[in-house]
Biotite code that builds the C-alpha atoms (Angstrom):
import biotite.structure as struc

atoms = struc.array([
    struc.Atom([-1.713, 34.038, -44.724], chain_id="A", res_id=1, res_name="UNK", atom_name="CA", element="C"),
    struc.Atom([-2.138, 31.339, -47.205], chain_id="A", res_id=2, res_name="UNK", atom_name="CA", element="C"),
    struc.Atom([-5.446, 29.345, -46.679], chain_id="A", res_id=3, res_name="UNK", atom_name="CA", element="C"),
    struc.Atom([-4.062, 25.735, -46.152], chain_id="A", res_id=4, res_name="UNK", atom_name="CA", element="C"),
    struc.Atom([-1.747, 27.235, -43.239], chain_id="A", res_id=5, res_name="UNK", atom_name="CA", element="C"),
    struc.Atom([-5.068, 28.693, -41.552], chain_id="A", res_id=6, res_name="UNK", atom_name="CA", element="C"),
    struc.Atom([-6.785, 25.544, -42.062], chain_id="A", res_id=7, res_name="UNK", atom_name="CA", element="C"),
    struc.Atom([-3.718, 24.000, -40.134], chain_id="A", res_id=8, res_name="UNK", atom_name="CA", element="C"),
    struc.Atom([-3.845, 26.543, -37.807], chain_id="A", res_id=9, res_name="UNK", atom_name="CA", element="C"),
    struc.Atom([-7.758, 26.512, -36.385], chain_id="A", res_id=10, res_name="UNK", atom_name="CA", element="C"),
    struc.Atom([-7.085, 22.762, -36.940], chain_id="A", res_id=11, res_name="UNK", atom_name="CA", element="C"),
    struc.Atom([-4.666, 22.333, -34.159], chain_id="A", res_id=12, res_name="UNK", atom_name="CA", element="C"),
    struc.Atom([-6.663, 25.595, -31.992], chain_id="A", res_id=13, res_name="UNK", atom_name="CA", element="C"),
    struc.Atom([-9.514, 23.558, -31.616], chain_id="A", res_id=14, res_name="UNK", atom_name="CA", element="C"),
    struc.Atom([-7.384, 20.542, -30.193], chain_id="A", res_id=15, res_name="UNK", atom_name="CA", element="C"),
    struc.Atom([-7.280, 20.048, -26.283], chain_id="A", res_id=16, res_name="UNK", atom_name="CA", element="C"),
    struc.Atom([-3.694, 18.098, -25.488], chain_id="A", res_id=17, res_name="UNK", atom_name="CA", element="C"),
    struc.Atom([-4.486, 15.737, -22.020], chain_id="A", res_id=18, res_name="UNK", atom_name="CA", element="C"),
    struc.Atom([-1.372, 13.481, -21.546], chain_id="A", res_id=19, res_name="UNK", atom_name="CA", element="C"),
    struc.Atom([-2.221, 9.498, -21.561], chain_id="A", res_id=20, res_name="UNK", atom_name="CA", element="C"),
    struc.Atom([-0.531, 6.863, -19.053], chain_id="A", res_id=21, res_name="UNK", atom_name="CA", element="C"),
    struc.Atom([-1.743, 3.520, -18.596], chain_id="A", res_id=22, res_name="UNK", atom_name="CA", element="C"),
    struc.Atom([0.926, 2.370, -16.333], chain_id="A", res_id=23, res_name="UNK", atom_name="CA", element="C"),
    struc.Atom([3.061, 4.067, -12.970], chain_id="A", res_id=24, res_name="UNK", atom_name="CA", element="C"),
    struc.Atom([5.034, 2.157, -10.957], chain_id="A", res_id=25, res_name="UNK", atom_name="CA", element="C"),
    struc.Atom([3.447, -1.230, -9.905], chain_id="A", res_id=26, res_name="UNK", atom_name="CA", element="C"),
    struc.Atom([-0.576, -0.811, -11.114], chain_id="A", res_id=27, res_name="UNK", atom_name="CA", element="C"),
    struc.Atom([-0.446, 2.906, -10.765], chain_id="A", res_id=28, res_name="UNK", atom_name="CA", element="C"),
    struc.Atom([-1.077, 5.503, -8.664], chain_id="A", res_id=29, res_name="UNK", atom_name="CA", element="C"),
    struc.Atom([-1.669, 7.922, -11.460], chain_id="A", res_id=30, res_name="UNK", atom_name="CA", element="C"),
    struc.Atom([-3.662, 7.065, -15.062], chain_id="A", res_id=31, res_name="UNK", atom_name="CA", element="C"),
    struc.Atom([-3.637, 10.179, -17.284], chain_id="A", res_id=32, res_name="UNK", atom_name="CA", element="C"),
    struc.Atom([-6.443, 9.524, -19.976], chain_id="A", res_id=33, res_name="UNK", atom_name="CA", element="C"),
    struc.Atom([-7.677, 10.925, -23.810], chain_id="A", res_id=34, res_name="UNK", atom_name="CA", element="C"),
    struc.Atom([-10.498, 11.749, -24.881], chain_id="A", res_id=35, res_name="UNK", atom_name="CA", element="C"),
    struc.Atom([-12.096, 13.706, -27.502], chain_id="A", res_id=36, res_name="UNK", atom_name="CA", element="C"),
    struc.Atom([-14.927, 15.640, -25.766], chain_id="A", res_id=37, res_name="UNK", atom_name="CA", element="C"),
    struc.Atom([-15.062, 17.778, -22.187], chain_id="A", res_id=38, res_name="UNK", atom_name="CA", element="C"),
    struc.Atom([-18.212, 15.586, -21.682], chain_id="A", res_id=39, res_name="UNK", atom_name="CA", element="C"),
    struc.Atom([-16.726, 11.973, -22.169], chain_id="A", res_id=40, res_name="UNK", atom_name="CA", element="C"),
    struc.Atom([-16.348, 10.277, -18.898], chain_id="A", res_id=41, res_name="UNK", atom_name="CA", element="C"),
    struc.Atom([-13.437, 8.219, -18.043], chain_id="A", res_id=42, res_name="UNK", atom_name="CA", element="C"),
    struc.Atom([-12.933, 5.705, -15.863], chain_id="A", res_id=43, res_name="UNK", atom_name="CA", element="C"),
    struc.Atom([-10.587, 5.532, -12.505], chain_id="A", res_id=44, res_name="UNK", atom_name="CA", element="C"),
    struc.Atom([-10.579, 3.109, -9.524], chain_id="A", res_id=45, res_name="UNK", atom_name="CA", element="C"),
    struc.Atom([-14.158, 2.618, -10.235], chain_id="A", res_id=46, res_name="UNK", atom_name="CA", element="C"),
    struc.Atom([-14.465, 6.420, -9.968], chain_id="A", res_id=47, res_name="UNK", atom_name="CA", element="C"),
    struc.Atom([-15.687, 9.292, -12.303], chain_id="A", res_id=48, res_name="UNK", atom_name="CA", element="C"),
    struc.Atom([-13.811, 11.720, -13.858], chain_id="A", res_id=49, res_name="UNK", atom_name="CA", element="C"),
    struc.Atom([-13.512, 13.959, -16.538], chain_id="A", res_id=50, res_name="UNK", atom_name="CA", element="C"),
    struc.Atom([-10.718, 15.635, -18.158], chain_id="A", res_id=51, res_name="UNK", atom_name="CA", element="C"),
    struc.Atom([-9.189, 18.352, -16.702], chain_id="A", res_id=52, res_name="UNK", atom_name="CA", element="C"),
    struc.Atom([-6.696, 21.449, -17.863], chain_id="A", res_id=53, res_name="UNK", atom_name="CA", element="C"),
    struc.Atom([-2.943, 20.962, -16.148], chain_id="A", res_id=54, res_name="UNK", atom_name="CA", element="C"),
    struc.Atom([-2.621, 24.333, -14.933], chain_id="A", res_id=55, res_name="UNK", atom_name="CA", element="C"),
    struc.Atom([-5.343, 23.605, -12.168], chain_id="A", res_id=56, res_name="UNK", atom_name="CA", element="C"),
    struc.Atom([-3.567, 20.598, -10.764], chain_id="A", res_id=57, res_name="UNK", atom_name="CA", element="C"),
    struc.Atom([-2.852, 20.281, -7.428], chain_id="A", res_id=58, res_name="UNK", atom_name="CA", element="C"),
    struc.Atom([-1.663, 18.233, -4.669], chain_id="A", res_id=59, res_name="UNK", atom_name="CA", element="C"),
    struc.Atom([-4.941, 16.073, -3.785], chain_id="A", res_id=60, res_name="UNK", atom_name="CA", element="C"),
    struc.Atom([-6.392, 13.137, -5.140], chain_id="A", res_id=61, res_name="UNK", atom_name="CA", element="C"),
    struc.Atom([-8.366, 14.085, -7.716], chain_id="A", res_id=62, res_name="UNK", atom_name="CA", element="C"),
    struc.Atom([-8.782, 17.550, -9.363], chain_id="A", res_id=63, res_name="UNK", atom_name="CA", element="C"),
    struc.Atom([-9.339, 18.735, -12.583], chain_id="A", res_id=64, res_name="UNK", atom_name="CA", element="C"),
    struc.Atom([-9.298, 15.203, -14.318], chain_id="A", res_id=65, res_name="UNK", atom_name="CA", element="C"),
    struc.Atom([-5.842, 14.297, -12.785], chain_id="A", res_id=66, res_name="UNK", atom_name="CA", element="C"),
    struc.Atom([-5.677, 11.345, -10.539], chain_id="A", res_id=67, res_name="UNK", atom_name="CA", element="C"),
    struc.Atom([-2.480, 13.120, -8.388], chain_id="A", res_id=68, res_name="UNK", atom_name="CA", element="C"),
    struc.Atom([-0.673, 11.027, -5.716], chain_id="A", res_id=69, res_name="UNK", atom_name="CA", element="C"),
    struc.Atom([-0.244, 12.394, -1.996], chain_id="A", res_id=70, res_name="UNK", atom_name="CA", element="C"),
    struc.Atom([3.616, 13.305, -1.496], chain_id="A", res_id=71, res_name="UNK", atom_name="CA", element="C"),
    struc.Atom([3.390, 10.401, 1.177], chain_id="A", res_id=72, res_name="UNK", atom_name="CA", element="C"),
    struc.Atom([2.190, 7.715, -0.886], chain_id="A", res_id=73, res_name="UNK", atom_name="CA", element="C"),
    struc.Atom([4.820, 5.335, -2.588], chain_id="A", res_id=74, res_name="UNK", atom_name="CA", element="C"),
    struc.Atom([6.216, 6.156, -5.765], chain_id="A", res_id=75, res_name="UNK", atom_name="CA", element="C"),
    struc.Atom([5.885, 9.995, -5.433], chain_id="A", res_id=76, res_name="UNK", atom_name="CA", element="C"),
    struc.Atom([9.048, 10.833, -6.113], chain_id="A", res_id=77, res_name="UNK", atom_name="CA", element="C"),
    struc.Atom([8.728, 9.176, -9.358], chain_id="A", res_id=78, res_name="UNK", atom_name="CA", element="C"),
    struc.Atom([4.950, 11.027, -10.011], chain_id="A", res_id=79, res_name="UNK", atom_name="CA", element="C"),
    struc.Atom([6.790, 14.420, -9.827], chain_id="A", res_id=80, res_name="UNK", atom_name="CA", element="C"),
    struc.Atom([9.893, 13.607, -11.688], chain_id="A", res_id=81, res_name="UNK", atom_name="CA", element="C"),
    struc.Atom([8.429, 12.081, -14.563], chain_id="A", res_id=82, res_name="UNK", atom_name="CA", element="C"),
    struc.Atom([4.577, 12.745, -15.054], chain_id="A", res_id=83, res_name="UNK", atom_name="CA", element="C"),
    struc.Atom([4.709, 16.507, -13.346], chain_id="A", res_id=84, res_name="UNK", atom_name="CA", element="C"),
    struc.Atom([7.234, 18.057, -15.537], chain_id="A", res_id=85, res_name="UNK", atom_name="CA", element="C"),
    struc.Atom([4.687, 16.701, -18.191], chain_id="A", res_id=86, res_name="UNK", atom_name="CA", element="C"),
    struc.Atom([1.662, 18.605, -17.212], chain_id="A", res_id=87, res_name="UNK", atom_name="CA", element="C"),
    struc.Atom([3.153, 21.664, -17.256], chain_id="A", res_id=88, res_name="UNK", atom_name="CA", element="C"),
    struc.Atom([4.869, 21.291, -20.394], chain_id="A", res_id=89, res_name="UNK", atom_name="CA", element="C"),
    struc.Atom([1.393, 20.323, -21.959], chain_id="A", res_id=90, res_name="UNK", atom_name="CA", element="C"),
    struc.Atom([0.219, 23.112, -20.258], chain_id="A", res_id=91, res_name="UNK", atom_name="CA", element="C"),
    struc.Atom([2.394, 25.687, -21.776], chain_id="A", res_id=92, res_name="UNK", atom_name="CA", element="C"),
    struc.Atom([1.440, 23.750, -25.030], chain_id="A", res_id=93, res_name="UNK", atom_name="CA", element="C"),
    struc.Atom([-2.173, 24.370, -24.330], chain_id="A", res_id=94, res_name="UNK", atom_name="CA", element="C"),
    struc.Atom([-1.653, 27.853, -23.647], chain_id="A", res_id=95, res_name="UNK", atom_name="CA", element="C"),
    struc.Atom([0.484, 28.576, -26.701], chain_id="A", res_id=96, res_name="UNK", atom_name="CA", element="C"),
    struc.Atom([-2.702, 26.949, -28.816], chain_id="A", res_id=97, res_name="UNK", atom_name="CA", element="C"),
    struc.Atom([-4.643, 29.390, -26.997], chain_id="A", res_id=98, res_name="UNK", atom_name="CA", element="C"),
    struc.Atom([-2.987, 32.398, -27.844], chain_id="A", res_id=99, res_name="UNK", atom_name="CA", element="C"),
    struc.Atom([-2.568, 31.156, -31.862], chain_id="A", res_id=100, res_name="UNK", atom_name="CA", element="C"),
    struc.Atom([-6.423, 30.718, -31.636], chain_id="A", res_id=101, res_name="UNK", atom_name="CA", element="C"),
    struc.Atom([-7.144, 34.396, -30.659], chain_id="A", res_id=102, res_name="UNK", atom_name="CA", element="C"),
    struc.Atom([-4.577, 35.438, -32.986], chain_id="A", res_id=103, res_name="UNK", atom_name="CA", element="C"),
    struc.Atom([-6.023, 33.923, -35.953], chain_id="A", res_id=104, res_name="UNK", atom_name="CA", element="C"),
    struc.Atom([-9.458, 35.031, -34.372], chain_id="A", res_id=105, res_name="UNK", atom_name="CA", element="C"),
    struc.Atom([-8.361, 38.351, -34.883], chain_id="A", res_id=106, res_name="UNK", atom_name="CA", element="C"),
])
């Protein structure tokens, strides 16, 4: 393996993808964030949070980073059609880094 492809390689392994949304239907339900750092708290309805992996989402409020509408509150149709399919293709993206990562580890 040529050096500069390696480079690119641990380069992108050592990335963490987390999606970024300002806006959701009428001042948002749901505000996906970036950041840099694990340890880098963001900001949400005056709350706390800190970035989270996709695969761990679930169907509650807050959890793992993700500010996730009920399925009763307005606009969750939307949420799932266009921010859900999202997550989990960022989460197969994370999980293909992953793999590259301990292949080039090995």
């Amino acid at each position: 393996m040529s050096s500069a492809l390696g480079a690119i390689r641990l380069r992108l392994c050592s990335a963490r993808i987390y999606p970024m949304t300002e806006n959701f239907e009428n001042k948002s339900l749901v505000r996906f964030f970036s950041t840099n750092s694990d340890s880098d708290p963001q900001t949400l309805s005056n709350k706390k949070i800190l970035p989270g992996i996709p695969e761990k989402v679930k169907n509650d409020k807050l959890k793992s980073g993700y500010f996730v509408p009920r399925q009763t509150d307005p606009g969750y149709e939307n949420w799932e059609e266009k921010v859900l399919k999202g997550i989990k293709d960022l989460d197969a993206y994370n999980k293909m880094l992953e793999t590259l990562n301990k292949d080039f580890k090995s």
